[in-house]
Phi, psi and omega in degrees: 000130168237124195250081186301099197285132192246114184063188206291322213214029176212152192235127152270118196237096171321112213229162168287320193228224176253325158341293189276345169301345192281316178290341195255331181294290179323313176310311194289334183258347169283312155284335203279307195298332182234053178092336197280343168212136171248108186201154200251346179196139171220106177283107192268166187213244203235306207218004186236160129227122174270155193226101183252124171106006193278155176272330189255045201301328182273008200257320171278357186293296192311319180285333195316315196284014179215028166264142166259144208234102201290155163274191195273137212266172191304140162309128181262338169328165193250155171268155169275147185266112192219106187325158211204130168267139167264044204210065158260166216286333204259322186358279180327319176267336163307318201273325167300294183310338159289328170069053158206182176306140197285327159344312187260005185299310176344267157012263188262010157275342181278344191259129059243154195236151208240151165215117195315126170279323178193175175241149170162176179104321202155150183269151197112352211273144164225125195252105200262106145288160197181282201287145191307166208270343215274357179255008183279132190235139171268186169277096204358117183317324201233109186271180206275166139306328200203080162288153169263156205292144158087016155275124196287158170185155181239116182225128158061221193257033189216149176243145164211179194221087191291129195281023167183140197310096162238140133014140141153165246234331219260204212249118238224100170255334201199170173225194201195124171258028157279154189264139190254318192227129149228134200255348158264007173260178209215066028268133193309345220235103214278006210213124152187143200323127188099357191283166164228166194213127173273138171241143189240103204291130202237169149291128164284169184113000000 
């Protein structure tokens, strides 16, 4: 673990994998909540955390390295649910890189249950962790201009679902007419680190 000063009142803290930020994240909302670190925003990312807003940043960097970091404990939230058509454009080449039946891509992205790991990208983004490492696909050589919003999509070891028509590289399996970023919900935002989330296989058509 390494902990780096970003400005005056702030740390970035560097982990080997996404496990453990998942786990400094969790620790870290855990001392805040019951008193124990005063800090104003704590931002997970792929291998960071950021601590925005500390009153003592250089007095905690000296301690992070003799914190024992628990793994991340269970959720007691129910996942979110979030219906799913099976019938994106990449299917065919997932199911190749998988070495099953296009069928079965269904299949066993519906049986795993995901927990959003971080946000970025766009708002609404949420980057889903889940599936066995032995399922990770890489990204499209030539990425598209324009996915379309409420597209299911796959890169590396993460599933997201973009909440709005953008640009973009990953393996596009299914879409969803769930809202991901709304400025009239409370939080706009349906995804956030640490939430878990179900995707639930729908009829196409």
């Amino acid at each position: 673990m390494k902990a780096l000063p970003v400005g005056d009142d702030a740390l970035l803290v560097e982990v080997s994998s996404g496990d453990e930020a998942q786990a400094l994240h969790a620790e870290l909302l855990r001392r805040r909540a019951a008193g124990e670190l005063t800090v104003r925003e704590i931002v997970p990312a792929a291998r960071t955390v950021l601590l925005d807003g500390l009153s003592e940043s250089a007095r905690l960097a000296a301690r992070l390295a003799a914190w024992e970091i628990p793994p991340v404990p269970a959720p007691v939230e129910e996942p979110i649910e979030i219906p799913v058509r099976y019938d994106g454009p990449d299917l065919a080449d997932v199911a190749a890189v998988w070495g099953v039946p296009r069928d079965e891509v269904a299949r066993i992205h519906a049986a795993a249950e995901f927990r959003v790991a971080f946000c970025g990208f766009a708002p609404g983004f949420g980057y889903l962790t889940g599936l066995p490492e032995r399922y990770d696909v890489p990204r499209r050589a030539t990425p598209r201009t324009a996915v379309p919003a409420g597209s299911v999509a796959l890169a590396g070891p993460y599933t997201g679902v973009y909440p709005r028509s953008s640009p973009g590289g990953w393996q596009l399996i299914g879409t969803t007419d769930t809202v991901l970023w709304d400025h009239a919900r409370v939080p706009a935002a349906l995804l956030a680190p640490g939430a878990r989330v179900r995707f639930v296989p729908v009829a196409c058509g």
